[in-house]
C-alpha distance (Angstrom), angle and dihedral (degrees) to the residues before:
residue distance angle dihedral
X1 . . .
X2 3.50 . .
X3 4.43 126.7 .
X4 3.60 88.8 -136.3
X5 3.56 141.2 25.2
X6 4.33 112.6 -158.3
X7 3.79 116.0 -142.5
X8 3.85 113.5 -165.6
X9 3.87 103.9 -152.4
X10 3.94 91.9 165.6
X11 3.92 109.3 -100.0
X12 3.98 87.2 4.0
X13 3.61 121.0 67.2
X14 3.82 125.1 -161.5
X15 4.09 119.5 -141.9
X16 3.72 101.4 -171.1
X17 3.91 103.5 -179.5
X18 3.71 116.6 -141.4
X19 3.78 103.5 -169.8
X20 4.03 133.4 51.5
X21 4.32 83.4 -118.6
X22 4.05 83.3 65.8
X23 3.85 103.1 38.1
X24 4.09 81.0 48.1
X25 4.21 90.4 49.6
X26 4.15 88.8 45.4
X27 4.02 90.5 42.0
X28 3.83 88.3 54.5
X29 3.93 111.1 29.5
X30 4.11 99.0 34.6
X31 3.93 107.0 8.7
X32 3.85 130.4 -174.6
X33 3.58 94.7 -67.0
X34 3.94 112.4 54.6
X35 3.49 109.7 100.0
X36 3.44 127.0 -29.1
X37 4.02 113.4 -39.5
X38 3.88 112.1 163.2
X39 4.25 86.4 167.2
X40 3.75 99.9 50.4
X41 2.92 132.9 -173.4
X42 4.31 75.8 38.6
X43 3.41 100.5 69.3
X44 3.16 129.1 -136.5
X45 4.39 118.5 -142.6
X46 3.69 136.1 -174.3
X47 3.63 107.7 -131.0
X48 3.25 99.1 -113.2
X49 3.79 94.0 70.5
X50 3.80 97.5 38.6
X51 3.52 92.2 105.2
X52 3.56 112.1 45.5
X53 3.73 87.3 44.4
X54 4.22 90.4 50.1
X55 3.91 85.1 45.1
X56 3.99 87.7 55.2
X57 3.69 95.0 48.4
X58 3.78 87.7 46.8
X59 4.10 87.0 58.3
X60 3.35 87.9 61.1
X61 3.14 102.5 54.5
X62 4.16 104.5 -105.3
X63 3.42 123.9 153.4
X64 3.80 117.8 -127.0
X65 4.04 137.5 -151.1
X66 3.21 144.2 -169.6
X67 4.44 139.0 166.6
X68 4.33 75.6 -7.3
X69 3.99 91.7 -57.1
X70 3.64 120.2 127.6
X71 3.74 110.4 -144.1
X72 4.04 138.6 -167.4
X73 3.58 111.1 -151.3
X74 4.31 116.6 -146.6
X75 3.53 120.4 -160.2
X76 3.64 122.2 -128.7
């Protein structure tokens, strides 16, 4: 199973975690509070964060998914 599960809503993306390793990584890095986030614990990100916050999630270690395809994420 994959940690996290990518949504592309156009300039919102979805992270819907899938494991307790993910809910644990959202609980501690973004939290219920930052920003709006009517799904929580799926959180909801303005595009222009979605990668620093994917590249974050990589560093620990989280698995990530999107349209069924597991992907690894390299920084620049």
């Amino acid at each position: 199973m994959t940690d996290i599960t990518v949504i592309d809503s156009g300039s919102i993306v979805l992270l819907q975690p899938n494991t307790d390793e993910a809910r644990a990584w959202i609980e501690e890095n973004i939290g219920p509070d930052n920003g709006y986030q009517p799904y929580y614990p799926t959180v909801t990100c303005e595009r222009s964060y979605f990668m620093d916050v994917l590249f974050g999630m990589q560093e620990s270690g989280l698995s990530l998914e999107t349209e069924g395809r597991t992907f690894i994420l390299e920084p620049a």
